[in-house]
C-alpha positions in Angstrom: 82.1 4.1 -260.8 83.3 1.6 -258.4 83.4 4.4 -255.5 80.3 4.9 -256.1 79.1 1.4 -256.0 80.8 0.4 -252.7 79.3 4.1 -251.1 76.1 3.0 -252.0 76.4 -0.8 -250.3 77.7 1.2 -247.1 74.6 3.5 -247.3 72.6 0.3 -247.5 73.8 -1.0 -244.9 74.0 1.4 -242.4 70.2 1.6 -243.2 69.6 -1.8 -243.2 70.4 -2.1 -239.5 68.1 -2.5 -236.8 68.5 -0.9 -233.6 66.9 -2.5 -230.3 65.3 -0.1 -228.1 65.9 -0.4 -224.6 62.3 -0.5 -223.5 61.4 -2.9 -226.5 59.3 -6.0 -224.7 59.8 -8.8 -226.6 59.8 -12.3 -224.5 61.9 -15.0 -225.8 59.3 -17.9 -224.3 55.7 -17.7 -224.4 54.8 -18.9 -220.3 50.8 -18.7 -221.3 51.5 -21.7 -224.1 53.7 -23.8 -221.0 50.8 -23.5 -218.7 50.7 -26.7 -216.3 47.8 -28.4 -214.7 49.4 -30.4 -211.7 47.4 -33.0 -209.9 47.3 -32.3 -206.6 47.6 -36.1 -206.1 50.7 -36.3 -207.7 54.0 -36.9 -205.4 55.9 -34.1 -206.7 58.7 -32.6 -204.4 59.1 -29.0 -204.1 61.9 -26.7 -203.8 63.5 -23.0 -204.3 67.0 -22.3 -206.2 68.7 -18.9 -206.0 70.7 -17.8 -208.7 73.1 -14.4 -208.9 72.4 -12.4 -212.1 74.7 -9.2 -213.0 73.5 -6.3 -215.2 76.4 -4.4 -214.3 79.5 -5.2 -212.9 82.1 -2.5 -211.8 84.9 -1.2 -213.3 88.5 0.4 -212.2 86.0 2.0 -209.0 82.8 1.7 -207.7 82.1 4.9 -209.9 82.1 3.1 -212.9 80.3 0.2 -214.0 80.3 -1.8 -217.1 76.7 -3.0 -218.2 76.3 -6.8 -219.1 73.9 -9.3 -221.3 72.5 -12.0 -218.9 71.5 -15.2 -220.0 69.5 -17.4 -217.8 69.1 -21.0 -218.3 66.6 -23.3 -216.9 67.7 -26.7 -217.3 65.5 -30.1 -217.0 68.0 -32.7 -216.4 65.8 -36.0 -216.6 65.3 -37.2 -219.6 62.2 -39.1 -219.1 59.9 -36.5 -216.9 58.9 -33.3 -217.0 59.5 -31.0 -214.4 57.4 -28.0 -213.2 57.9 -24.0 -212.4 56.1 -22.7 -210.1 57.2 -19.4 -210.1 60.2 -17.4 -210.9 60.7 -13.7 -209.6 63.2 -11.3 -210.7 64.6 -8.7 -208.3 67.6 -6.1 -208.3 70.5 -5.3 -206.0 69.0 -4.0 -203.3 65.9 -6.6 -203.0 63.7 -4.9 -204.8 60.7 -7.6 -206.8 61.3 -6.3 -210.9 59.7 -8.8 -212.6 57.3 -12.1 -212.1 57.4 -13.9 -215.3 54.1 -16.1 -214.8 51.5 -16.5 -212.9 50.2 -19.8 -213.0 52.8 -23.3 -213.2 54.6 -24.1 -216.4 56.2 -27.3 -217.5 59.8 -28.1 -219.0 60.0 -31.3 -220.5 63.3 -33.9 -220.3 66.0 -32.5 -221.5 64.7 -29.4 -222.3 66.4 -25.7 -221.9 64.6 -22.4 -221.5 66.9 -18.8 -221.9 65.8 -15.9 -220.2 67.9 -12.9 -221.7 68.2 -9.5 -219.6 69.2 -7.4 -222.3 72.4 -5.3 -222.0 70.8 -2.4 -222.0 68.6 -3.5 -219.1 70.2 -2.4 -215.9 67.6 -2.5 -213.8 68.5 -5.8 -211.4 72.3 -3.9 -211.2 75.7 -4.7 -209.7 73.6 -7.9 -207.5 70.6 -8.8 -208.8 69.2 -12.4 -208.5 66.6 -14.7 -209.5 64.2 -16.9 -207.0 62.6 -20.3 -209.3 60.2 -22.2 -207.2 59.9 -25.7 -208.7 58.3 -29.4 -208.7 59.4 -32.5 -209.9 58.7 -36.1 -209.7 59.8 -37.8 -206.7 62.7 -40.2 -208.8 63.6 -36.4 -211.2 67.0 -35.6 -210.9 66.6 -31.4 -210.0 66.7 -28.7 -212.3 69.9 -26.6 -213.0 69.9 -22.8 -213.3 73.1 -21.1 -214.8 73.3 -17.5 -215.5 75.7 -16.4 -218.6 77.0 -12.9 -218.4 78.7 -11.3 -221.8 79.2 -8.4 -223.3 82.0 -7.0 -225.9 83.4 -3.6 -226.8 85.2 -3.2 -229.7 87.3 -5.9 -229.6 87.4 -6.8 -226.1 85.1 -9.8 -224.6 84.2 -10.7 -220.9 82.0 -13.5 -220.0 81.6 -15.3 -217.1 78.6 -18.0 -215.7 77.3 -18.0 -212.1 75.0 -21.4 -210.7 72.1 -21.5 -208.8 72.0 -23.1 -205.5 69.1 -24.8 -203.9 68.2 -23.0 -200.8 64.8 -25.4 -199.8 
């Protein structure tokens, strides 16, 4: 009786499980509720961060590659203002635009965090792909930070590792 028992709590769970689909769309933030109207008389300074993103990174040879989770995080450091996005763009290894995430500005208020998640199955942005943020903030803001997280486990293996976005105007 008890063999039975336990075989049926495996069958349940094995049917209990969801699987993700690769092409599932499901956006973590919703960019039309963050819409932003700035003031064009507001004396915001501008600039544009890069940040390094890996899908995939290679393994043993440049035959093989090992697929990867990314996270990206968008972080406001002031605590008293919010800062702005003007735009961020998404594009793979060999410079090729995948994704624009909104079309209009958004805000991020103090303190605040938003994740972007490439999901491991995703491969598209590859062994080098890379993420352009246009931003605005207050003259006395500290700037924004963007951070890219890259995990994935197997069995019971782990690799992670974080890459940082530099300011290139």
């Amino acid at each position: 009786m008890k063999k039975i028992i336990v075989l049926v709590l495996v069958l349940c769970g094995f049917y209990s499980c969801k699987e993700v689909s690769s092409n599932e769309e499901y956006e973590k933030i919703n960019w039309k509720a963050r819409i932003a109207t700035i003031n064009p008389i507001d004396s915001l300074e501008s600039g544009k961060s890069y940040l390094s993103v890996y899908s995939q990174i290679y393994s043993y040879t440049q035959h093989k590659t090992y697929n990867l989770t990314a996270m990206i995080s968008v972080r406001n450091t002031s605590d008293k203002d919010s800062i702005y996005l003007s735009n961020i763009k998404y594009y793979d290894t060999h410079g090729v635009l995948l994704k624009t995430y909104f079309e209009k500005p958004v805000y991020v208020t103090p303190m605040e965090t938003l994740d972007i998640v490439i999901n491991e199955v995703d491969i598209s942005g590859g062994t080098g792909g890379n993420f352009i943020f246009d931003w605005q903030i207050p003259r006395s803001c500290s700037e924004p930070i963007f951070e890219g997280v890259m995990t994935s486990t197997s069995g019971q293996q782990g690799l992670s590792f974080l890459t940082e976005g530099k300011r290139i105007d």
